[in-house]
N, C-alpha and C positions, 0 to 999 in steps of 0.2 A: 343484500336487501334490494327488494325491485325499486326504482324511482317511477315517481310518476309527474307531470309535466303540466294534470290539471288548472293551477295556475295561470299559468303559459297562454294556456288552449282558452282557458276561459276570459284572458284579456284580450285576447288576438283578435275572437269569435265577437267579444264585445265591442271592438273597433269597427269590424264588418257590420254588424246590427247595426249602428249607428251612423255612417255611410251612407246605407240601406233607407232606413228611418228618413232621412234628410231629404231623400228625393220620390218619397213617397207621394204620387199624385193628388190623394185625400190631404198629404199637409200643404204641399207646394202649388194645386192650380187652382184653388176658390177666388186666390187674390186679385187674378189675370184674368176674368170671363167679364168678357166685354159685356155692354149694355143689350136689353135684347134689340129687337130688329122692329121696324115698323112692320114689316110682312111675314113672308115664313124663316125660321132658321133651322139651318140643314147643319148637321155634325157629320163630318167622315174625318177618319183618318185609319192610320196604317202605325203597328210596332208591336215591343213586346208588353208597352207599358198601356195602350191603345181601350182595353177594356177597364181597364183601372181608372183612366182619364175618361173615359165617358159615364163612370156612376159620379166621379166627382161633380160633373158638368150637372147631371141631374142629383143629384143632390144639394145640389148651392146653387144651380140657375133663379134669377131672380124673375124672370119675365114668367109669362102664364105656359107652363109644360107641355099644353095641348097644341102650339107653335112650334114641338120642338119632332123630329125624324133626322133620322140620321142611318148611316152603316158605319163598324169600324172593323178593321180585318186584325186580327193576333195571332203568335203562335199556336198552335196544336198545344191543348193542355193550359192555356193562359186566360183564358176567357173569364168572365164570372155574369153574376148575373144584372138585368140592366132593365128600366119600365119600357121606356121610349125605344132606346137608341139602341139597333140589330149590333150584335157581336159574330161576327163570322171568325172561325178557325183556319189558318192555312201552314203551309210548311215554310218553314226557315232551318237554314239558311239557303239551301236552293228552293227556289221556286215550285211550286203545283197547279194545277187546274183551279182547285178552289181560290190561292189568292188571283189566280187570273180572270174568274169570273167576279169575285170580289171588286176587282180593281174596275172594269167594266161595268156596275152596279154604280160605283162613285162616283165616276166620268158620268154616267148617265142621271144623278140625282143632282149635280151641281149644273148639268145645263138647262137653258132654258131659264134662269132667273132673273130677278129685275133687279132695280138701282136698290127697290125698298127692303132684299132680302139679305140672307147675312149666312154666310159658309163660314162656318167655327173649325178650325182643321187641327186636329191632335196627333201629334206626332212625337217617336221615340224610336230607339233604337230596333231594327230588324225593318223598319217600314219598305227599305230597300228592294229584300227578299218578297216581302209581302204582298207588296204593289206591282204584280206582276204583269204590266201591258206592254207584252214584244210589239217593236216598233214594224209596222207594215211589212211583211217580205219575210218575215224569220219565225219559227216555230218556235211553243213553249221549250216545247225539248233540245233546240238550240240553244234558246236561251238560258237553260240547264245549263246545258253542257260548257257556255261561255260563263257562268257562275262559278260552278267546281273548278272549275280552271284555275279562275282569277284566285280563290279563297286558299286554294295550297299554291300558288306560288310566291310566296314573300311580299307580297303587294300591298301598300298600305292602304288601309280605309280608304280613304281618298282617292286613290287612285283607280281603286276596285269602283266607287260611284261616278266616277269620272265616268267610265268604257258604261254603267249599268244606263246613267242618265241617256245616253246618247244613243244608245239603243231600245229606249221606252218611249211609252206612245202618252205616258202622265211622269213621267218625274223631269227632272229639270227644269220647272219651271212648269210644263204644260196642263197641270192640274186646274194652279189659278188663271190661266185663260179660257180654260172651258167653264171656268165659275165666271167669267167677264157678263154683264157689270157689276155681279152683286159684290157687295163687300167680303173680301178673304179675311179671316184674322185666324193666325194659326199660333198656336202654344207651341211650342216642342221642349224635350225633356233631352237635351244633348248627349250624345253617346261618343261622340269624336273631339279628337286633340283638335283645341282652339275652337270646340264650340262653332262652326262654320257652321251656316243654317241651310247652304246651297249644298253641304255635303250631309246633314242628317237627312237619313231615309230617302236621301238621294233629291231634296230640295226641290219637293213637288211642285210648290205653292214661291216660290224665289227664283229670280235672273241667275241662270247658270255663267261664272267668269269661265270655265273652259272652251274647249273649240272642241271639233271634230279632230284636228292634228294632235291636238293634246291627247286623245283617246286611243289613236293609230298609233302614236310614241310608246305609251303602254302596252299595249297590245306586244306591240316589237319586242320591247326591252325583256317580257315575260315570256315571249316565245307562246304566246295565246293564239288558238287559231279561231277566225274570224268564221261564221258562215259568207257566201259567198254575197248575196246580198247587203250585208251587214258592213260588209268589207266597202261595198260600190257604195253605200248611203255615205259613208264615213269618206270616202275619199272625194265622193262630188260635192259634199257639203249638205246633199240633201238629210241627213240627221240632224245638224246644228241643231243647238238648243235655242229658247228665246233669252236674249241680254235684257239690260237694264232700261236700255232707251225702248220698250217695245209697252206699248197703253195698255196692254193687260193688265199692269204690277200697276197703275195710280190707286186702286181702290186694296192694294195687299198691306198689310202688316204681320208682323211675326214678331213675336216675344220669346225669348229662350225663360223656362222656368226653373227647371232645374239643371244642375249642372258637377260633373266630375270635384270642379273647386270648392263649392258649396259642400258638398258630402266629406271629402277632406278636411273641409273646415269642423266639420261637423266631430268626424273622426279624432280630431285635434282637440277639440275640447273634452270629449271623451279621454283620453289619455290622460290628459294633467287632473283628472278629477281620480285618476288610478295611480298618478305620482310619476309619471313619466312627462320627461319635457317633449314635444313633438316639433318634427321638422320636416316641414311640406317640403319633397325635394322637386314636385310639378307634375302638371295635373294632363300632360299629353306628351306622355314618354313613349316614343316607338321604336321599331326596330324590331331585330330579330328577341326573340323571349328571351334565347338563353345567351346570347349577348349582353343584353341588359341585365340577367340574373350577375354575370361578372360582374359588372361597372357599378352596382349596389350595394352587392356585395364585400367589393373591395370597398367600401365608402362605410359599412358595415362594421369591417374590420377594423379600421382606421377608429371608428367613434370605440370600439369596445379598448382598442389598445392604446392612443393617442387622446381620448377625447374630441376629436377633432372628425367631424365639422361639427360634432354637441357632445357634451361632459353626458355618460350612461348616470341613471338613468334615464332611459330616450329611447325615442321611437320614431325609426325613418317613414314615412307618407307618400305615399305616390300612385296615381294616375293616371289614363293613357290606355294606347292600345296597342301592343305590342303581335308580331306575327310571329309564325310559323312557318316555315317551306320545309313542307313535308316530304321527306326521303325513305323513311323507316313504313312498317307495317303494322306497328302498335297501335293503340289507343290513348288521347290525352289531347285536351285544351292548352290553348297558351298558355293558363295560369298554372295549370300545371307542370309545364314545360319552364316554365321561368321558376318555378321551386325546384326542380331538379336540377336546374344549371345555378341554383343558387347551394345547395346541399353540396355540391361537389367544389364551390369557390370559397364557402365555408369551413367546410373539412370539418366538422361535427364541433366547431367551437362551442363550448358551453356554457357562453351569456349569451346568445344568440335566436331567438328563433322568428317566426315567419309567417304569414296566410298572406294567400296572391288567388282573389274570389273575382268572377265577372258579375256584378251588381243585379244582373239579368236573372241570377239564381243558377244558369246553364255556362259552363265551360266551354265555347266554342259548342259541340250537338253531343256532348256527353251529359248524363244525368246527375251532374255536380256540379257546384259554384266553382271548385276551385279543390285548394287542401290547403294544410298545415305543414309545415318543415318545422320541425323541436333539435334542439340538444341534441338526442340521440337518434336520430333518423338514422344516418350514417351509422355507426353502429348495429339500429336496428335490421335495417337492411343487409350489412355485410351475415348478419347472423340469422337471415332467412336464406340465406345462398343468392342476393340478388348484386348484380352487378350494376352500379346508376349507371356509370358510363358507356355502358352498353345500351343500357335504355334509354338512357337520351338519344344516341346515334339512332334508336328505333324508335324514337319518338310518341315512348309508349308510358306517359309519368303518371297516365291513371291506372293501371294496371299495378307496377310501382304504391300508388299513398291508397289502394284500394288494400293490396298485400298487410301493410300497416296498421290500417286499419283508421287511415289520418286526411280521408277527403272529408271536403265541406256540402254536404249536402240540406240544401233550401229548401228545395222544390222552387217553382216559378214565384218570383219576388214582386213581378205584373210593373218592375219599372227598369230601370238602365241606365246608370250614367257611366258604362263601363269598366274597367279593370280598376279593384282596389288591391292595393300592397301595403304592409304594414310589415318592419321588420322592428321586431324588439331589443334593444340590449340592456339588459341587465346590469348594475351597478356592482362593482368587484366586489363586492364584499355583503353582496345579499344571497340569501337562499335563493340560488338559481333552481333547484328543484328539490321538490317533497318526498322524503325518503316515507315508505309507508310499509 
């Protein structure tokens, strides 16, 4: 008799919708649009969620519309459509010409204004990629090339905005001093562990805490090579970002709207209305993917055979943004790379299964959210002739749940609050799956 897992697929899938739902621009930023402005109000901002946040803005702007121009830059494929406010397309996660002329349009529409005018700044995850303005002395194509670098060497978020900030001519802060004096208020929709707002989309509009040394330390540790100039800015200091004590930030505020916790939370109550107990295990898990696929895993195993850290049924919650250092020639996102290391730390247990989806809709620049890990993956795979542990080492897990027939494909979601996980266990003595 074949089994089928529908079930499974369709509580998992419903966890992710719901996640998804929570940090949807149209429900989360009508609450946050400041007062209008006595004079003009200018919109820009940069992400993947960036065109979604600017229909919200005009659709629930309260002041008179005809006050209102703006640009905002989004991925390739993300855009929609909008009265007022320009949507520009550019590439993520390395950078292109268009977000670089993009980025240069923004700079150029936030200067020049008065105390009476009001800069609304929208931001979300990819803004980083998007906002493409190489700091004096280095080329776009440089600054490619010091992107692709950063993104396959195991480097966290963080640390990758760290070296991006200090090498642009508008992130780290330098955005909101070319808006100096008009009032900054920027929304953002967080994509990174702990919510930091000086590391979302690289903290255009926020006092950057790192230095120049903090950015040369990275660099090192990854074995990233520097263009030459990029190198001499970073070492004489002349890249610094602007701090906290600098008169630009008196007229800035920033509101975080949506958020990784929030969609979890979201997630969570979804499950107990499906009969499962949920247990957030935290909302900025990193590391390497399939490192973390172990350390869940085994946490996994432990609730299906011990009950412990929660009596099945239940469903583990988590977070975060976990890396990659890419060594193989395959194809596959992190999310999918943390199901494949989590399939082999399972070993095809069958109360068990799994979806690990990037919020974004996009799996690191594959055309999937994510996938599915069931019951019999492992099986099914041994009986396509596919070897995981092979494909992990190649780093190739979309090829792998493509085989299957077990990825999560969205299309662009137009929001981000990064990596959700959701592992199921099944209660001993229920139908774990649908004989059909």
């Amino acid at each position: 008799m074949a089994v089928s897992y529908a079930r499974q697929r369709a509580a998992l899938r419903g966890l992710f919708d719901a996640a998804v739902a929570a940090a949807d621009p149209a429900r989360c930023l009508p609450a946050w649009l400041p007062e209008p402005a006595r004079g003009r109000t200018v919109i820009v901002g940069a992400g993947k969620a960036a065109a979604a946040m600017a229909r919200a803005v005009e659709d629930h702007w309260r002041g008179d519309p005809e006050k209102l121009s703006g640009l905002v830059v989004t991925r390739y494929g993300h855009g929609m459509p909008t009265r007022r406010i320009e949507v520009v397309e550019a590439s993520h996660p390395t950078p292109d010409a268009a977000g670089q002329m993009a980025a240069a349009r923004i700079l150029d529409a936030v200067r020049g204004l008065t105390p009476d005018d009001l800069v609304l700044v929208l931001l979300s995850g990819g803004g980083s990629a998007l906002l493409a303005a190489p700091m004096a002395g280095i080329t776009l194509e440089q600054k490619r090339a010091v992107t692709k670098a950063l993104l396959t060497s195991g480097a966290s978020i963080g640390e990758i905005n760290c070296v991006r900030k200090h090498l642009s001519a508008i992130k780290g802060g330098r955005l909101a001093l070319a808006a100096a004096p008009a009032r900054v208020v920027t929304l953002a929709i967080s994509d990174v562990p702990g919510d930091d707002l000086s590391t979302i989309a690289s903290g255009p509009t926020v006092p950057d805490p790192t230095r120049c040394a903090d950015a040369l330390e990275i660099v090192k540790r990854y074995g990233i090579e520097l263009p030459a100039a990029a190198r001499q800015a970073l070492l004489t200091g002349a890249a610094e970002t602007p701090k906290d004590d600098n008169a630009g930030f008196l007229r800035c505020e920033s509101h975080i709207i949506a958020t990784a916790q929030g969609s979890l939370a979201a997630a969570a109550t979804a499950a107990r209305a499906l009969g499962f107990a949920p247990l957030v295990l935290g909302d900025a898990i990193e590391g390497e993917a399939r490192e973390a696929a172990r350390v869940l895993g085994g946490i996994a195993l432990s609730a299906a055979a011990h009950g412990v850290p929660l009596a099945a049924p239940c469903v583990l919650l988590s977070g975060g943004e976990t890396t990659v250092t890419v060594r193989g020639s395959g194809r596959g996102g992190r999310n999918g790379e943390f199901l494949l290391g989590l399939a082999l730390a399972l070993g095809g247990n069958a109360r068990i299964s799994a979806i690990a989806c990037d919020t974004d809709g996009i799996d690191g620049s594959e055309d999937n959210a994510g996938a599915l890990l069931l019951p019999d993956t492992v099986a099914r795979a041994a009986a396509a002739g596919i070897d995981l542990r092979a494909r992990l080492v190649e780093n190739d897990a979309y090829n792998v749940f493509a085989a299957l027939g077990d990825l999560v494909v969205t299309g662009p979601t137009r929001t981000n609050v990064n990596d959700f996980r959701a592992i199921l266990i099944e209660a001993p003595d229920s139908p774990a799956e649908d004989e059909q």
